[in-house]
N, C-alpha and C positions, 0 to 999 in steps of 0.2 A: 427456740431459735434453730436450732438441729433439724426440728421436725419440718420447721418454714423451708430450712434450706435445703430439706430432701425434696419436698415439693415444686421449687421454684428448678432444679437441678433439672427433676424428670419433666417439669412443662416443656422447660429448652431442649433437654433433650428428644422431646417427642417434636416439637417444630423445626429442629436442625433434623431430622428423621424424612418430615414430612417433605423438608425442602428438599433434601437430597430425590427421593422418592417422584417428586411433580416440580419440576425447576420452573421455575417461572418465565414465561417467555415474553420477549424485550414486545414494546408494543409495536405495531403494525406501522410502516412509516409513512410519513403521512404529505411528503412529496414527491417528484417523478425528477429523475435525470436520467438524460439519452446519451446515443451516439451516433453521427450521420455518416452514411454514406458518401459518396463521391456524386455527384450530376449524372442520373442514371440513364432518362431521357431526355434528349435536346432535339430543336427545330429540324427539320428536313429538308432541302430543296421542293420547292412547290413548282405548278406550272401559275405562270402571269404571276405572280407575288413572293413577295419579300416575307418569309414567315419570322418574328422578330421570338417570339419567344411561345411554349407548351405550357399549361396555367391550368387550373381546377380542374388534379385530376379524382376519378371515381374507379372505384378498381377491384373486381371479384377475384377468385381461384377457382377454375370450372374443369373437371376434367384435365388436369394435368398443366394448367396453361394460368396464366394472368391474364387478364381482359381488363384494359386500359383505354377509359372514355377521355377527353380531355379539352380544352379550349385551344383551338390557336390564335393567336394574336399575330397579323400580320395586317402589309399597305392594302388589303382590300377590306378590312376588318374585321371583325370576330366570328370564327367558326367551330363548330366541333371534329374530332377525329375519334382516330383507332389505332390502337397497335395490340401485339399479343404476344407472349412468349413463354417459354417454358422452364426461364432461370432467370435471375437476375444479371446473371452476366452477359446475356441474349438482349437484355434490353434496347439498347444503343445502336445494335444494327435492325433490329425488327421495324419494318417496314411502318410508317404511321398513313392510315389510310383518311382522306378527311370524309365527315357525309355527306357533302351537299349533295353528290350526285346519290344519292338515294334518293326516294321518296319522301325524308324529309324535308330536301330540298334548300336552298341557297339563303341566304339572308343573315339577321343577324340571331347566334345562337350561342349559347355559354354557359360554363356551371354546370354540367351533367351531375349528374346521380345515376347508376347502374343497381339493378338489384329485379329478382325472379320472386315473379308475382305468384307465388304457389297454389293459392285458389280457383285461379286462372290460368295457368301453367303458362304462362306467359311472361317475359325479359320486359322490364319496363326503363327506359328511357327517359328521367325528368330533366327537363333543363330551362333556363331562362329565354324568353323573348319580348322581354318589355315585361310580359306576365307572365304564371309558370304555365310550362306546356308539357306534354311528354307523347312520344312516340310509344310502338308497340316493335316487337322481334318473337319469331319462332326458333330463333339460331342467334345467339352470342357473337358467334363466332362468322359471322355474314354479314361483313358492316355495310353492306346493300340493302337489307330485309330491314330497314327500319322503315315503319309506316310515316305518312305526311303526319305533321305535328295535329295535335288535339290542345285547346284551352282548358283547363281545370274549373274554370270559373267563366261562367259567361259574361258576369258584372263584377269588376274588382269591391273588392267590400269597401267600406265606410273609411273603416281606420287607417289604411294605409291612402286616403285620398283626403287632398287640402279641405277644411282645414286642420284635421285628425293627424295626417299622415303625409311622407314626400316620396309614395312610392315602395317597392319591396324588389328581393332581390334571390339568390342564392337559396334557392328551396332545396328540403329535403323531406321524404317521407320515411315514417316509417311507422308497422302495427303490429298490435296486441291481439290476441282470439278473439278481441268483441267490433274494435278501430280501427283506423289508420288515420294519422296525423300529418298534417304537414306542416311541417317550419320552416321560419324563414326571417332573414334579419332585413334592415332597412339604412343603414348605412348613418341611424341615427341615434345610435343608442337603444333599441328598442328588438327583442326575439318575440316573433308571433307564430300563436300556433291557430292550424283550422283540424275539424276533425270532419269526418262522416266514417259510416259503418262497414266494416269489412267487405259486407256483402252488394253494399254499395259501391265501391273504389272500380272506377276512379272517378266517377261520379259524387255529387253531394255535399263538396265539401262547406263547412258552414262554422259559424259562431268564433270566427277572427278572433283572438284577443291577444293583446300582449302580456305575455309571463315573465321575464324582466326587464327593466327600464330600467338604464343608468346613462351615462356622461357617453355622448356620440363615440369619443376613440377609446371607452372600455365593453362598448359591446355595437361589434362595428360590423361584420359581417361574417360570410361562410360558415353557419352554424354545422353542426354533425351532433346526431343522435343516436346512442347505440344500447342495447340491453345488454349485461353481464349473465353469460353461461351462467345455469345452477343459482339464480341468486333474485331480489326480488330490486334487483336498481336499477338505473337507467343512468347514463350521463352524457350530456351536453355539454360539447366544444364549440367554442366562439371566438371568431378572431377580435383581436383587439392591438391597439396600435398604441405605442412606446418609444419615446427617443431612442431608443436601440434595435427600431424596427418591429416587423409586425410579430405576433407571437398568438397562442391559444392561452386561455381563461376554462376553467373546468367545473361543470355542475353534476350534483347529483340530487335522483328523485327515486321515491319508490312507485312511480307511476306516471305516466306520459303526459296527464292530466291534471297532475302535483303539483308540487310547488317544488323548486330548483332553488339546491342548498350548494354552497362553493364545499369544493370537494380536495381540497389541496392548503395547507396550512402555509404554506407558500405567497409570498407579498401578490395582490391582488388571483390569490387562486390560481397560477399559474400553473398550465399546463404543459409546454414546451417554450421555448426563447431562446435568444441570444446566451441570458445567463447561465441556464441549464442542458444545453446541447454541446458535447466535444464536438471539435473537428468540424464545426459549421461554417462554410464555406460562404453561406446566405446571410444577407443582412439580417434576416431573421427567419422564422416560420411560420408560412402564409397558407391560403387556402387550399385542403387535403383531406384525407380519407383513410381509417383502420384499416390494414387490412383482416377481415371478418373470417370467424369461421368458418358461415356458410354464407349462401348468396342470398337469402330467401327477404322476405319483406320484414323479416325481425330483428334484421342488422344486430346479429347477434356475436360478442366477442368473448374468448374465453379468456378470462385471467389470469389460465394457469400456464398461457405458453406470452414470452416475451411481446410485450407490446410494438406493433409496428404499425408504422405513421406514412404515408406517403405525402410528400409535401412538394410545395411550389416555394423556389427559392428564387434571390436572385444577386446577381455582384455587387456589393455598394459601391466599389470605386465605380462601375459606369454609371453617368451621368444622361439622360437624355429631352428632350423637350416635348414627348409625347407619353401619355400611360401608358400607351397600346406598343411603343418600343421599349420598354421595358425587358429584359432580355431574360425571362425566366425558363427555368429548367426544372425536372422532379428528382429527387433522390428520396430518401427512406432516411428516417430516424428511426432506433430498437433504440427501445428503454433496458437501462441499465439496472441487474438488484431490483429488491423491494420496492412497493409506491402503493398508492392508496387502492387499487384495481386489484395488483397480484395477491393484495391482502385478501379478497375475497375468494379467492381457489380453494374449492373443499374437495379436492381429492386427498 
């Protein structure tokens, strides 16, 4: 008995050794909670029109500057802008340019995407016009140099057309050293993705499919696709709607062409909302954009510096009798501590 109990003494004592030695560390947590800013961009005075609210913005760090693409929603109806600045407290006054008088020219346009085509040293421009379209730019910063719109497709595919489909919306691209991918949700439940070859883009795109399907208001639109610095993930944001207003849904994959696993242990995989944002001013958080660490076509984020969101809010107590007056403005949400992204940082 002696000899058992010198035994059993030095096992504990070598594993209370061992603990002391390599502590164990608490596991990686496995939700996101933020904090929002104040209304950082609002409407401007327009000529001929009532601009009612700023919506889906897109937004790089180029040179010293933010570069902010964005919808306006005003009485002549939906168009694109600009504005840029060099702080966040610059916001507010910096000048919002709109495009039509570019070469892209008038009509109806929405839902930008901003991001630098590095194999083509070229600013690409996608946005909605019924179908997705995108412009070209030699200068960021020259919201006149954007070319007339180009179609991505010259025959909308199968799936998103009756009796498959009700149409598509809110595209975004983004690629890998071999693709590039576009996505895009449909306002019915339903994230589609197209691919064609690097070396193809912006050309080819093909082979449509849906890669999740669920219930219309939990995967409703403005998807966002981004790859994690240093790491082999991917994850996709998708807005989705909740009696407490609109909010993001969060996936991850290890590849663009994977399968999307929910990424947040969080009631329906939530990504930001009403429940998990202080100081949210919005009825909830609607369609938006990382800001990235680089601009390039790899929409690439790193996990090790604070995550930040740029988003479209708007007042619940205003009431109004049209979408398009809806009175939205952008502010920022920074995640707060841990969450399932910063857990992947390997420095």
């Amino acid at each position: 008995m002696k000899f058992g109990k010198c035994i059993l003494g030095a096992t504990l004592a070598a594993v209370l050794a061992t603990s002391a030695a390599e502590p164990v560390q608490a596991p990686a947590k496995s939700t996101f909670d933020w904090t929002s800013s104040a209304p950082l961009i609002s409407p401007q005075p327009a000529s001929g029109q009532t601009i009612y609210g700023v919506k889906d913005p897109s937004i790089v760090y180029v040179d010293g500057k933010y570069h902010v693409f964005m919808t306006t929603a005003g009485s002549k109806g939906w168009g694109l802008a600009y504005t840029s600045f060099g702080k966040w407290t610059d916001a507010a006054s910096a000048q919002i340019v709109p495009l039509d008088k570019s070469p892209m020219g008038p009509g109806y346009r929405a839902a930008p995407q901003v991001f630098y085509f590095a194999p083509q040293k070229k600013w690409y421009l996608v946005y909605q016009g019924g179908d997705p379209l995108y412009s070209t730019s030699d200068d960021i910063g020259d919201p006149m140099s954007w070319s007339a719109p180009k179609p991505f497709f010259s025959v909308a595919p199968d799936i998103i057309k009756p009796p498959q489909g009700q149409g598509w919306l809110d595209f975004w691209v983004i690629c890998d050293d071999k693709k590039c991918y576009l996505f895009n949700t449909d306002d019915h439940g339903r994230l589609l993705r197209s691919e064609t070859g690097l070396s193809e883009f912006p050309n080819g795109f093909r082979n449509t499919v849906a890669v999740i399907s669920e219930k219309t208001e939990d995967v409703f639109e403005a998807s966002n696709t981004y790859r994690i610095a240093n790491s082999d993930t991917y994850i996709t944001l998708v807005e989705a709607i909740s009696p407490k207003g609109r909010y993001f849904r969060i996936w991850k994959s290890e590849r663009l062409d994977g399968k999307w696993e929910p990424f947040s242990s969080a009631p329906m995989n939530t990504f930001a909302g009403h429940d998990n944002v202080e100081r949210l001013w919005s009825e909830g958080i609607s369609h938006g954009e990382m800001i990235r660490t680089n601009a390039d076509q790899t929409m690439t984020i790193d996990p090790c510096r604070p995550l930040e969101y740029l988003f479209q809010g708007n007042d619940p107590a205003v009431r109004v009798d049209d979408y398009i007056k809806l009175p939205y403005r952008l502010g920022v949400i920074t995640a707060k501590g841990d969450n399932p992204v910063s857990a992947l940082c390997r420095r």
